[in-house]
N, C-alpha and C positions, 0 to 999 in steps of 0.2 A: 675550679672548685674553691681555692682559695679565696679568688676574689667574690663569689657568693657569697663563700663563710665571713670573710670584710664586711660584707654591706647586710649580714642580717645581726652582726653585732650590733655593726656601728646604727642599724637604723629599723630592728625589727621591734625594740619595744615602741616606737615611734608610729611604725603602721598598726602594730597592735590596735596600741590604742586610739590610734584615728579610726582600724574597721570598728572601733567598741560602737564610738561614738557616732560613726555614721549609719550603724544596724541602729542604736537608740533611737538617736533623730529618725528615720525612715518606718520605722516600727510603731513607735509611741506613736507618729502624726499620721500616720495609717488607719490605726487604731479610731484614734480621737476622731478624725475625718467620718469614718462609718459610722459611728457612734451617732452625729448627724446624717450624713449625708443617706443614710438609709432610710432617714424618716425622713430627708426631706423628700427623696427621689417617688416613696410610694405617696407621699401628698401633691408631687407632680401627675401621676398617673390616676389616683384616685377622683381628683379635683379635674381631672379633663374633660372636655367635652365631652368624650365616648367612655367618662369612668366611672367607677361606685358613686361615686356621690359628685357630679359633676358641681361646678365651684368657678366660673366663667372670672370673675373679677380677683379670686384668692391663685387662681392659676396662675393668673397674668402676673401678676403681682412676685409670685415665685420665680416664673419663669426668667421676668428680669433681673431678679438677683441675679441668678444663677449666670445668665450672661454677664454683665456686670462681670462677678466674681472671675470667670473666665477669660475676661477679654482682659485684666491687667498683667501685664508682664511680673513674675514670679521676684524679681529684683527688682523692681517699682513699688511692688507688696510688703516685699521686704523691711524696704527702708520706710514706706508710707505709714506703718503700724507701728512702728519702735515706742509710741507712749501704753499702746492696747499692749504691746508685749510685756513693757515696765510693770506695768500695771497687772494685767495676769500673773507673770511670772519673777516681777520685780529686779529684771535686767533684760539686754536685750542683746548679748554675750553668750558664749558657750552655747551648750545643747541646748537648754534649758530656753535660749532667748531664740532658740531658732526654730523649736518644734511646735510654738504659737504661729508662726507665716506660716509654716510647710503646712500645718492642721485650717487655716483660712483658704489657702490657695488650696488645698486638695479638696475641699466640702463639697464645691460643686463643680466638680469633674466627677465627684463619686454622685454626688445627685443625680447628675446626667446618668451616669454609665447605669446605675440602677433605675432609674427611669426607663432606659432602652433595656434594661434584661427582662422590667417584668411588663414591658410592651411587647414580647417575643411569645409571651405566654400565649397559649390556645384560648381562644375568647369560647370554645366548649364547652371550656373545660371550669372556665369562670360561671356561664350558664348551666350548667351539668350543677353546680353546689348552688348557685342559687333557688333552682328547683327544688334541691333537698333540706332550703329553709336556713341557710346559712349567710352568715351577718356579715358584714364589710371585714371584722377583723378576724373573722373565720376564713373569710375566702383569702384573706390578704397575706396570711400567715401559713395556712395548710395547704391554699394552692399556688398563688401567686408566688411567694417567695420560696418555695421547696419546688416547682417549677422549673424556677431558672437557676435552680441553687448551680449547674454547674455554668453558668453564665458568668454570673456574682463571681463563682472561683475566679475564673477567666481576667474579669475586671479589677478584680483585689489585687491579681498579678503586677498587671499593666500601673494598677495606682500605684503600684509596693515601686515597681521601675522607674517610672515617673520621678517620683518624690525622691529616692535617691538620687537622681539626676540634677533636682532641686539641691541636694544637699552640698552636692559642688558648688553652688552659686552662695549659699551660706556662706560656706568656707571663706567666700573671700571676703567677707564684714566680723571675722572673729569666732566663727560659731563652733570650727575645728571640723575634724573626720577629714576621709581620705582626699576631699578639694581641697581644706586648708594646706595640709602636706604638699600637694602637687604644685600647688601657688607661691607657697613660702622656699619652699626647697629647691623644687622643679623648674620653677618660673623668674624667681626674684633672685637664688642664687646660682642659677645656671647649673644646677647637678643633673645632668640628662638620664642619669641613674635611677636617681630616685623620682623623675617625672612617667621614664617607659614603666618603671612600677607600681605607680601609681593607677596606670594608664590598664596594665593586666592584671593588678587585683582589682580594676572595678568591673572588667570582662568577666572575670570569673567570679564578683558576686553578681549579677545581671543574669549569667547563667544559670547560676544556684536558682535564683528567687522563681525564673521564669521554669525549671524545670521540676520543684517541688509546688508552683501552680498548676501548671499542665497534668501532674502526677496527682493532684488532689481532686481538679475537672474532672478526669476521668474516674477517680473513687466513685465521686459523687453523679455522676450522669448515669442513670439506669439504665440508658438507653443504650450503653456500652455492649458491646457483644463480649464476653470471656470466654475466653476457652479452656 
């Protein structure tokens, strides 16, 4: 007990503030990421071959972003945007310089995963509102995306995980949160202390996120049986 009570003197405002900054970073580039990546994912499936408003050259055209965006490694991105980030956010340091990558590299992983939640949708149930005279952004809104809403939960999950997982790799170009601790302390100074701590406060935020996802899928899926 002692040497607990030691190490959360000597190094509990230290994780504090690294979980602050690694829920911000994760949260904020979460956020920013839907914000797009929602509109872009229904102009994937919208503009398809088999979609509302099929768009053979604007698809294409998306779809290689979206690869593109995909296929660069997350520390390649990183360091490759440092002037978009200057620029955006006018450093490219702290939270602040690191929730511009994490918010580019999440876009289109969340394009995709929304693409495939409202490709899941009943194509009936798409034809069922069509018959009753309803427009692209009626169906796209009232059926399509309340549809797959507990899909989308599912996938916010997985990004929210993701992107903290990114926030490690931050860590080590300055950006802080619970990787910089584990790298600086853990890694550079040989404290094996403060590295296996590291190591179980990010199990136990991984836990948290994926089980207040899964608790929220299930809210939202109608489909749910209660008892």
């Amino acid at each position: 007990m002692d040497y607990i009570s030691n190490f959360i003197s000597q190094y509990g405002a230290l994780f504090a503030q690294g979980t602050v900054d690694t829920l911000v970073m994760t949260l904020a580039s979460t956020l920013f990421a839907y914000l797009i990546g929602v509109p872009l994912g229904v102009l994937l499936v919208i503009t398809a071959k088999d979609g509302l408003k099929p768009q053979r050259a604007l698809n294409t055209v998306l779809g290689w972003i979206v690869n593109i965006g995909r296929s660069i490694p997350f520390i390649i991105l990183l360091v490759a945007i440092i002037p978009f980030t200057r620029l955006v956010v006018g450093t490219s340091l702290g939270v602040p310089g690191a929730i511009v990558p994490l918010t580019v590299a999440a876009i289109p992983f969340v394009g995709r995963m929304v693409e495939q939640s409202l490709a899941e949708v009943d194509g009936g149930l798409v034809e069922a509102a069509q018959s009753f005279g309803a427009n692209t952004w009626q169906i796209v809104c009232k059926v399509m995306l309340r549809e797959s809403l507990p899909s989308l939960v599912r996938g916010a999950s997985i990004t929210v995980i993701t992107l903290f997982g990114y926030t490690a790799m931050a860590g080590a170009v300055g950006a802080g949160g619970i990787g910089d601790i584990a790298i600086r302390y853990g890694y550079q100074r040989y404290l094996g202390d403060v590295m296996i701590a590291s190591i179980v406060l990010c199990i136990v935020l991984v836990q948290v996120f994926q089980s207040i996802g899964d608790l929220v899928a299930r809210l939202v899926d109608k489909r749910v049986r209660r008892s």
